[in-house]
N, C-alpha and C positions, 0 to 999 in steps of 0.2 A: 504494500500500500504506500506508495510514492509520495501522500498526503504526510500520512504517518511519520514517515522518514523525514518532511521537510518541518514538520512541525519540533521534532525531538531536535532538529538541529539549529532550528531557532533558538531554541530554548537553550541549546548549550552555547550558543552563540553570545545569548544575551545574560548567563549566568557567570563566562568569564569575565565579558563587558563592567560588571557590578564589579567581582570581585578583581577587575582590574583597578578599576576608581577608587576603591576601598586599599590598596596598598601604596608604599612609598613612591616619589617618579625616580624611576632609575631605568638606565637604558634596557636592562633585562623585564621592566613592566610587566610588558608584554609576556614574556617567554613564563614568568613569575604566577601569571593569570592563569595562563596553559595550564600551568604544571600545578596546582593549586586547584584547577578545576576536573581536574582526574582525579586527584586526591579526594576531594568532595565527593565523586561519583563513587569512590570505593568505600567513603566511608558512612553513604546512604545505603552502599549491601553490608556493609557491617552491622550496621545498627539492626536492618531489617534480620538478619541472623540471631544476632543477641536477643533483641527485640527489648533492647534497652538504648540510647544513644550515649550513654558514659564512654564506652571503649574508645566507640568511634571518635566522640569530640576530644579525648586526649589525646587518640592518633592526628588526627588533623591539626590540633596544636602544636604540637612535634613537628609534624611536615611544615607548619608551619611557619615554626620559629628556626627549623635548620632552613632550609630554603633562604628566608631574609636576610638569615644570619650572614650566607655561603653568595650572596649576591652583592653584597654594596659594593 
């Protein structure tokens, strides 16, 4: 369903767009958003597994803070 596909990629489209605005301006931004917005996608199946979101949102913290760390 071609709809389907164009819709999920909007949306990942527009989810790293957020969490690009939401991080520091550095020339890695961009690349920072990417990689920040896979993370997020794995740790919406994590949570769904647990079926708690604690794990997840400390994994994502991690990712998060080495990433910005590993960038300036």
């Amino acid at each position: 369903m071609p709809e389907v596909v164009d819709i999920s990629q909007r949306h990942k489209q527009d989810m790293t767009d957020v969490i690009a605005s939401l991080l520091p301006v550095s020339q890695n931004q961009k690349y920072d958003a990417q990689a920040l917005a896979v993370a997020v996608d794995g740790a919406i199946i994590r949570a769904q597994f647990d079926r708690t979101p604690e794990a997840a949102l400390s994994s994502i913290d991690r990712i998060q803070k080495a990433l910005l760390g590993m960038s300036k």
